[in-house]
N, C-alpha and C positions, 0 to 999 in steps of 0.2 A: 504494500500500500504506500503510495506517495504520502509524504507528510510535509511539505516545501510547497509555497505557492509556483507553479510553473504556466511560460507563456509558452504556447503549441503557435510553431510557426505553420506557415499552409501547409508544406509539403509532408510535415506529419499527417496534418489534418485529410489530404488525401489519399493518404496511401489505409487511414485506417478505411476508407470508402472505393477504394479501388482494388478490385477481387484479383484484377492480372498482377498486384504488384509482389507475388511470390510471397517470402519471408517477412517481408518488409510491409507487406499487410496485417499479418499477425503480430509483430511489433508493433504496431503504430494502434491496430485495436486493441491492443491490452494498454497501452497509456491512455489511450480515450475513456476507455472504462472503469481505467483506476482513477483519473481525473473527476469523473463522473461524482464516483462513488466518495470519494474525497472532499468533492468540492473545492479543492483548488486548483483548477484549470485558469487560463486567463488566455482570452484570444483579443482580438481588433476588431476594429470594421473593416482596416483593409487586410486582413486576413479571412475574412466574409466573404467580402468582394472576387478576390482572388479564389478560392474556393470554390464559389460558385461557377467562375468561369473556366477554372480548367477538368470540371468534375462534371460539367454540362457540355463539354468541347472535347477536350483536350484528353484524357484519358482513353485508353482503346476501347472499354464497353462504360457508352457517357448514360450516367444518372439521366430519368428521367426530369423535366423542370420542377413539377409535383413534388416527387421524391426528393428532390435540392433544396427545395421550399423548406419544406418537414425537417428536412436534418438543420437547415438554418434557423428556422425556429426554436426548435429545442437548444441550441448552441445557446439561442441569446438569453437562454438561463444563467450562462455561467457570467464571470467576470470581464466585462466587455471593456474595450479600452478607447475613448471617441476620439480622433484627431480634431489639434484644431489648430489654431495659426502661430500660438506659442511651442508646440507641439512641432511644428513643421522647422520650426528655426531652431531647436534643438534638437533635430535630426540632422540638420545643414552641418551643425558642429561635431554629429558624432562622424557623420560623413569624410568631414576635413577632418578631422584627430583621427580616423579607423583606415578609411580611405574604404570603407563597404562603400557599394552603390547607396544610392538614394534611397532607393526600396527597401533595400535588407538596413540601410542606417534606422527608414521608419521603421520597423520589426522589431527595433530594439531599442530604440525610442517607448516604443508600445510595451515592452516587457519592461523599461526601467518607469515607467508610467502606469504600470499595472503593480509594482513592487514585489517582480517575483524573485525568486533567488533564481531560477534557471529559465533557460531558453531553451528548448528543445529545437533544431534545428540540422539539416544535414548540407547546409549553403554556407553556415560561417563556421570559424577556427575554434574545433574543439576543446573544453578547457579557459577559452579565452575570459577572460573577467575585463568587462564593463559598466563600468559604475556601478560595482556589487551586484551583476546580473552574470552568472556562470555558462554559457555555451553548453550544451551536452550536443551532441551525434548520438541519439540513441540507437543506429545503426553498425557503429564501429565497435 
């Protein structure tokens, strides 16, 4: 059982919903479910966003819209994280100090804004601490 508040970046959030992704679906659904069960998950809106669009697209066998709905709904139970324009400028600087893209700077922007101890992710440097937010690869 997780006992750490943790932000689920998208591509966790995919894979626990995409049946082709091998091993790495049954990793990603047992974090979903222990987040669940915990209650400390913490996602975005642009991790919603994103979500939505490559799990209705982008995946080999794409969710129904219906079915994207429903899993998005239920999600906005958990710990949601809303950007806004203060938010977007201290992304710009973790940007310039990390040198992550834009996107991946907001992703953890949103997890030092959601005040988790980790980020679950398999896009940034495993281990890596910013601003007291830990990186994990739950895949490595």
């Amino acid at each position: 059982m997780i006992e750490d508040r943790v932000f689920v970046d998208t591509n966790i959030l995919i894979y626990a919903h995409d049946t082709s992704a091998g091993i790495k679906h049954k990793k990603a659904q047992d974090i979903i479910v222990d987040l669940w069960e915990s209650g400390l998950g913490i996602l975005s809106i642009q991790v919603l966003q994103e979500f939505f669009v490559c799990v209705t697209n982008k995946i080999s066998k794409p969710l129904t819209l219906d079915k994207t709905k429903e899993i998005i709904e239920s999600l906005l139970k958990w710990n949601i994280v809303v950007n806004d324009g203060e938010f977007i400028l201290k992304a710009i600087e973790i940007h310039r100090r990390y040198r992550y893209s834009f996107w991946d700077s907001m992703i953890i922007q949103a997890a030092i804004k959601g005040n988790a101890n980790f980020l679950l992710s398999e896009d940034l440097s495993n281990d890596q601490i910013i601003e007291g937010v830990r990186v994990k690869n739950p895949f490595l």
